[in-house]
N, C-alpha and C positions, 0 to 999 in steps of 0.2 A: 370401217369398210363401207362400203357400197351396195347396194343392194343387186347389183350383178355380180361380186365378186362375192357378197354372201351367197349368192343362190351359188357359184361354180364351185364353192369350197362344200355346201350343204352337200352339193352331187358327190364331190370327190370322198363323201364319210359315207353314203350310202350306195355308190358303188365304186369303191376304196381299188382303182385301178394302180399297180404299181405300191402296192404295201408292203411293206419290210417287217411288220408288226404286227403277230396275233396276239389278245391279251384276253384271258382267260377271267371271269369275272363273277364271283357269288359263290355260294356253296351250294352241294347236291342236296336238293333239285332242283335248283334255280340257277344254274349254271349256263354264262352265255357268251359267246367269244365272239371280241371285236378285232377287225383288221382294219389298221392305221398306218399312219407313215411317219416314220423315226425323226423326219426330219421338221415335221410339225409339232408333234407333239415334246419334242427338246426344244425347239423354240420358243412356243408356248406355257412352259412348266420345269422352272429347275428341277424340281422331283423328278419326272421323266428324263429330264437333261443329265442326271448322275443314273440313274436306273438304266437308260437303255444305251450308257455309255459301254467301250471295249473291255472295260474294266471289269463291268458288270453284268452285261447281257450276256444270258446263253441262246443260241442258235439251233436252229436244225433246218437242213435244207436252206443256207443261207436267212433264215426268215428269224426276226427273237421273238421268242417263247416269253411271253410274260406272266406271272398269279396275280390277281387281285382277290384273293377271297375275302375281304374283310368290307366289301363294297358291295351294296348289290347292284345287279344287272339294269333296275329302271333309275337309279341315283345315278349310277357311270354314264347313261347315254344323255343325262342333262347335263352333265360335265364334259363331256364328248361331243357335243355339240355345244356348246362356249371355245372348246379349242378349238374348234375348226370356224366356227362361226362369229363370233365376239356377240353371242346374242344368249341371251339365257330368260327360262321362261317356266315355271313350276304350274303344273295341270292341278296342286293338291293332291295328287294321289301319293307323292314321295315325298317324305317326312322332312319337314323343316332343318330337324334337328340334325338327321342323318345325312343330309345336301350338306350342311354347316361340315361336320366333321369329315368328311371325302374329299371337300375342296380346300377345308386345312391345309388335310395331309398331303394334298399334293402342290400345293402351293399355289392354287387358283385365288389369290388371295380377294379379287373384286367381286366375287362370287361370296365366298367367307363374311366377308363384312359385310354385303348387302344381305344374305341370310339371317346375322348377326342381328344387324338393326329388328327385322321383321319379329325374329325372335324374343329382343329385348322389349319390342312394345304393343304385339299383339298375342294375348294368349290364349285367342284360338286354334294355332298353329302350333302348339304344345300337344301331346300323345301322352296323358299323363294313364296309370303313374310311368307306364314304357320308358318315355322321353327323359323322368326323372331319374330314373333305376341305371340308364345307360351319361347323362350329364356326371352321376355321381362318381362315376368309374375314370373324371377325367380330373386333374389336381389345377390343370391351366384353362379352364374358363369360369373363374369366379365368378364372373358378371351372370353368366348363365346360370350359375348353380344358385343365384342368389335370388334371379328373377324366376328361377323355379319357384324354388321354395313359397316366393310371395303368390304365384298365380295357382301352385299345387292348392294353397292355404286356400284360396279364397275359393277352389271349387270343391273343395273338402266339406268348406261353411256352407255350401250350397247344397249338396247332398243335405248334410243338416238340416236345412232351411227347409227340403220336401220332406226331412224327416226320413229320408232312404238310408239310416244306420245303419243296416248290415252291409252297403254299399261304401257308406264310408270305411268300415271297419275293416272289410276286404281290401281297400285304397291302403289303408295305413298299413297293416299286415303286411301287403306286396313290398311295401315301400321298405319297412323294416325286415323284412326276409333277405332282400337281392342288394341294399343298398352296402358297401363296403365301409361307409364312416357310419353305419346304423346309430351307434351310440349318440352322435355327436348329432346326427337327425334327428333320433326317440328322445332329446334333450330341449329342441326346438318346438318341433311339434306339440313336445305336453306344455307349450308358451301358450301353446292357441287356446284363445279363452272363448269356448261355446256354452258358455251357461248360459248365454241370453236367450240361445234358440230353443224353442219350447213346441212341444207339437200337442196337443187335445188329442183324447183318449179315440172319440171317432175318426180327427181325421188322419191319425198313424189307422187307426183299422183300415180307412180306405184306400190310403198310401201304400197298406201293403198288399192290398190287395192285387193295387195295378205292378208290383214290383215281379 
């Protein structure tokens, strides 16, 4: 697109003149409804294309009623502006992880893979254990679950390293409480070999002091 026909599409999502589509987004309290137009967003997204078909949209007042609770309200409006816009741009306030799995599911797929990438080779953009506890609940992104693991490990060894063990210890706990293959994690995890890290009697006192 063009930079004037991005700006007249920007205006048409933020005063959505002529919408056929309110979509209902997040769970209570965080609940926030977008109005769009049926005929954009089925062009831009098979998902939408079978969802807001006659088959399956329900109506009121001619307008379709959509849910989205499984998304939240600031993830859907960087998704919502890539459909209308073909431009996408993450502030870091909305989670790598959770952009990655919204634009799966809806089939934004240039968005997916470019989240993908970020995710596979920078692990500052990991929410750990969060990001790990919600990866584990998915059986179809190995790659992710895998580059979890190695980047959860290496800030695990890092706690270690200031000697902040009850923070690791909490790390792990979370992880084995909420994770669904725990077994198959608690099996991994006791791989990790931290015997080398060692902390001197004062400076765990001071360490904990600041903890």
């Amino acid at each position: 697109m063009n930079n004037e026909l991005i700006q007249n599409f920007s205006n048409l999502l933020e005063n959505p003149k002529g919408f056929d589509v309110k979509i209902e987004v997040g769970e209570k309290p965080n609940i926030k409804e977008f109005k769009a137009h049926s005929i954009i967003l089925s062009a831009r997204s098979d998902y939408f294309k079978v969802a807001l078909s006659s088959r399956w949209a329900k109506r009121k007042n001619g307008i379709i009623i959509f849910n989205k609770p499984n998304i939240s309200p600031p993830v859907f409006e960087i998704l919502m502006n890539y459909i209308y816009t073909g431009t996408f741009s993450n502030n870091n306030e909305v989670g790598f992880l959770d952009l990655f799995i919204a634009a799966d599911e809806i089939g934004l797929f240039e968005i997916s893979q470019l989240v993908e990438k970020r995710l596979l080779e920078t692990a500052s953009v990991w929410k750990f254990p969060k990001d790990f506890i919600t990866i584990c609940k998915y059986d179809t992104f190995a790659k992710l679950h895998e580059i979890a693991l190695k980047f959860m490990r290496n800030e695990a060894l890092e706690y270690f390293w200031q000697c902040k063990f009850l923070k690791a210890l909490e790390f792990y706990e979370e992880i084995l409480k909420n994770c669904p293959h725990s077994d198959e994690i608690q099996e991994k995890v006791s791989k990790w070999n931290l015997t080398h890290y060692r902390c001197g009697s004062d400076e765990i006192n001071e360490l904990s002091k600041k903890e």
